[in-house]
N, C-alpha and C positions, 0 to 999 in steps of 0.2 A: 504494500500500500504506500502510495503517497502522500507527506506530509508538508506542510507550508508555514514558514513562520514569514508571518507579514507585520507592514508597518502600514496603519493609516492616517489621512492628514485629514481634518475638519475641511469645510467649503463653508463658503457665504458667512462669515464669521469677522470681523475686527481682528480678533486675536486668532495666532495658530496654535491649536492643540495637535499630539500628537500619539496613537493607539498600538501596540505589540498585542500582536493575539497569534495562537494557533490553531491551525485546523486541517479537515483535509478534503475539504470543499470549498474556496474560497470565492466561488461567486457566490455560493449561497450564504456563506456567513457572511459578505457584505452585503447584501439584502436584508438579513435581522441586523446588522447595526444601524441600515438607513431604515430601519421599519419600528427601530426601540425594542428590537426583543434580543438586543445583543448585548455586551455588557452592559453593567451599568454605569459605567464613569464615561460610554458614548452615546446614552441616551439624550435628546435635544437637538442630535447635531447629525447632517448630513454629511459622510464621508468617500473617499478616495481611495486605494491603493497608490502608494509612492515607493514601496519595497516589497520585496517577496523573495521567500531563498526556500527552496525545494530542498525535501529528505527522505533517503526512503527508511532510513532509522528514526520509530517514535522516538525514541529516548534521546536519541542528538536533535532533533528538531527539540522538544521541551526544552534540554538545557540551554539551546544559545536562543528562545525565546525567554528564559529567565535573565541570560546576563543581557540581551540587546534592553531590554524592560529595564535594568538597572544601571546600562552605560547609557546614561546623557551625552555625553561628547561624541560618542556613535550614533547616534541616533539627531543629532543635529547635524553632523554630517551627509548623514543617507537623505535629512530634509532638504540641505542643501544643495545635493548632487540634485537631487527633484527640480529644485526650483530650477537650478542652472539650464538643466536639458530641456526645462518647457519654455526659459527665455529662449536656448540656441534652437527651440523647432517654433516660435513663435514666427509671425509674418508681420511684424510693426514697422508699416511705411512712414517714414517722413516726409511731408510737402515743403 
């Protein structure tokens, strides 16, 4: 079986939040995050996929969703890389 430890980024918000989950369907568990039947600290908020790393060991998928969950400095990284790619694939003409 395959497993997914993902990162997701809030939309339509002021501030960016930022969510480690795993699972091993992950368009359906972002459907109950945008639906509110997914955790609870991303209920309120519509979300994104900006990461994802495939496993096919459960137990190594759990452990580096526990340390990506507690590295901060990793995980502002991977939002970074996010945003960077969606300026470099953005089309913003100037007149």
């Amino acid at each position: 079986m395959t497993y997914f430890v993902y990162m997701l980024k809030n939309i339509d918000r002021k501030t960016t939040k930022t969510y480690v989950g795993f699972t091993n369907n992950i368009v359906e568990r972002l459907k109950k995050h945008n639906s509110n039947k997914g955790a609870k600290s991303t209920k309120g908020y519509k979300w994104i996929v900006i990461y994802k790393k495939r496993f096919i060991n459960k137990k190594e998928a759990l452990s580096y969703e526990y340390s990506l969950k507690k590295d901060k400095k990793e995980r502002l990284k991977l939002l970074n890389e996010f945003i960077k790619s969606k300026d470099k694939n953005s089309n913003n003409f100037t007149l």
